[in-house]
C-alpha positions in Angstrom: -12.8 -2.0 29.2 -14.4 -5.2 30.8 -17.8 -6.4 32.0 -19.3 -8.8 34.1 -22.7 -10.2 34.1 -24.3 -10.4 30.7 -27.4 -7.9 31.8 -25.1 -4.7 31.8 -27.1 -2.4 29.3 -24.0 -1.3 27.8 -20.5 -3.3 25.8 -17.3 -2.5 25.6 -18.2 -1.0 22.3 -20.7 1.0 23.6 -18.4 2.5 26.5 -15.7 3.2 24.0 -18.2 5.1 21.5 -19.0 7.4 24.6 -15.3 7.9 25.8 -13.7 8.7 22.2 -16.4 11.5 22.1 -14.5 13.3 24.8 -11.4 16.0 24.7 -8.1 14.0 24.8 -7.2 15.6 28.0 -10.5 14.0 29.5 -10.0 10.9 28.5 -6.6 10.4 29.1 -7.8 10.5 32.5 -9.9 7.0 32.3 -7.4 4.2 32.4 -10.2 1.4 31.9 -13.7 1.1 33.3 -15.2 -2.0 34.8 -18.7 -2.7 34.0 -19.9 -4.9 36.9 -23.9 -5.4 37.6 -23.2 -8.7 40.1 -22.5 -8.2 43.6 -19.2 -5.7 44.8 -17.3 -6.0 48.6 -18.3 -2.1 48.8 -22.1 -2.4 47.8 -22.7 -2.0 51.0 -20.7 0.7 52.0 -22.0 2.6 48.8 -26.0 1.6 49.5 -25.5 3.2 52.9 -23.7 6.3 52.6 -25.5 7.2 48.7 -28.7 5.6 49.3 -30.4 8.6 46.9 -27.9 7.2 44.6 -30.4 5.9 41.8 -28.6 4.0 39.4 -25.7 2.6 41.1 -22.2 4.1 41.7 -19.1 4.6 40.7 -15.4 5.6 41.5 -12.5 6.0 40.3 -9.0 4.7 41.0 -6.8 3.7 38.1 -9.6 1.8 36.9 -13.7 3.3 37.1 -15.9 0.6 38.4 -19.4 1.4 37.0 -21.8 -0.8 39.5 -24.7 0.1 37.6 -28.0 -1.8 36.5 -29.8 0.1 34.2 -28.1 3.7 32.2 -29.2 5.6 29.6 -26.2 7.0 27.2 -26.7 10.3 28.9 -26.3 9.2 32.5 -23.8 7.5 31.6 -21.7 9.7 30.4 -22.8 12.2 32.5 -21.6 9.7 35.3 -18.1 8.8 33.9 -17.5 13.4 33.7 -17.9 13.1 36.9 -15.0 10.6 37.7 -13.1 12.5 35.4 -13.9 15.6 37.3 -12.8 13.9 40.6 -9.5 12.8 38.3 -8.8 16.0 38.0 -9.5 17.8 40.8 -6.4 17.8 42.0 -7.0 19.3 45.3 -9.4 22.4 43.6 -11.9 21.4 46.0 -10.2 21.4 49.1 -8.9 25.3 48.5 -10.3 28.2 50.2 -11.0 29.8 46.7 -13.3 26.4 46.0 -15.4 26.9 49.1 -15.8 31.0 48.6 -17.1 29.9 45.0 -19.2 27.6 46.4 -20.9 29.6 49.0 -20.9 32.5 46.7 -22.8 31.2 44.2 -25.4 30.1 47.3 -26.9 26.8 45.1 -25.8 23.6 44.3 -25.8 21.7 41.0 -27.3 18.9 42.2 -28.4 17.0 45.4 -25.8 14.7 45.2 -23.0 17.9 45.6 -23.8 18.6 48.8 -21.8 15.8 49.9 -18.4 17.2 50.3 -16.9 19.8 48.4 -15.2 17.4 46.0 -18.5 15.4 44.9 -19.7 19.2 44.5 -16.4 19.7 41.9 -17.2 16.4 40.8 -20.7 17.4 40.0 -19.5 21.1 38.8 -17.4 19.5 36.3 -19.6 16.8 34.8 -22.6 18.9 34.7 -20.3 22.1 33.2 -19.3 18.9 30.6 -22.7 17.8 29.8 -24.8 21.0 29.7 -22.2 23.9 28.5 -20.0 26.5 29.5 -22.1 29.0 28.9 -25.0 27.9 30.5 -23.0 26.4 33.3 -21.0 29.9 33.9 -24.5 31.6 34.1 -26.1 29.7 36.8 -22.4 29.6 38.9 -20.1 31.9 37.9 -17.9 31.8 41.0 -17.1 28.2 40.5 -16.8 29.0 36.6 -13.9 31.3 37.1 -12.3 28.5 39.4 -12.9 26.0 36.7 -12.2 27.6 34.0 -8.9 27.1 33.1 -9.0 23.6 33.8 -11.3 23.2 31.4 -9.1 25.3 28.8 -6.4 22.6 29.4 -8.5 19.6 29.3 -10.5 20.5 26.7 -8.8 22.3 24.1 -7.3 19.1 23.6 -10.0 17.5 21.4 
């Protein structure tokens, strides 16, 4: 875990605190994260495709670069689900049994996964994460039952 510029609202303490809360199988997923408020080659590329984007971005590769000014705890981690999701999507998203669960449950979770069908996986996964199985399975039960038993793997883990 690294981070440039001194104005990042979170440490290297702070991001490990958040990541040790999740299931083993979740965070085995985050090989390191970048905290990184100064100036990126893709800020540009990021402003312009995600300009509802309001806190920054992030993505994943081995390592997820958080180009974020200003978090709270929550959207933090509510963010870095949502690389994980990606992490582990494992080609979910592209399947015909993805996009019949999407359409089937006829709303999205969130503005932002309306994208592409694998920021709306993403966003299913991370929001699933954050606000509950239950309560995720009642308002999208088709993508629930896709989900699932990733989440059996991933989580039970903990």
């Amino acid at each position: 875990i690294g981070s440039r510029k001194s104005n990042n609202p979170f440490s290297a303490v702070d991001v490990s605190r958040i990541i040790d809360t999740f299931p083993t199988g979740m965070r085995d997923t985050i090989k390191g994260v970048l905290l990184d408020t100064g100036k990126h080659p893709l800020d540009a590329f990021y402003r312009r495709e995600y300009s509802d984007f309001k806190f920054g971005y992030m993505y994943s590769g081995k390592i997820v670069s958080v180009h974020a000014r200003i978090l709270t705890e929550k959207e933090f981690e509510r963010l870095i689900t949502h690389e994980v999701g990606h992490s582990l999507d494992g080609g979910i998203s592209l399947s015909s049994i993805w996009r019949d669960a999407v359409k089937k449950d006829g709303v999205y979770p969130s503005p932002y996964s309306k994208k592409s069908l694998s920021e709306d996986f993403a966003e299913s996964f991370s929001i699933a994460y954050t606000i509950g199985f239950e309560k995720f399975e009642s308002k999208f039960p088709n993508r629930w039952n896709v989900m699932k038993d990733l989440f059996e793997k991933v989580v039970d883990n903990k």
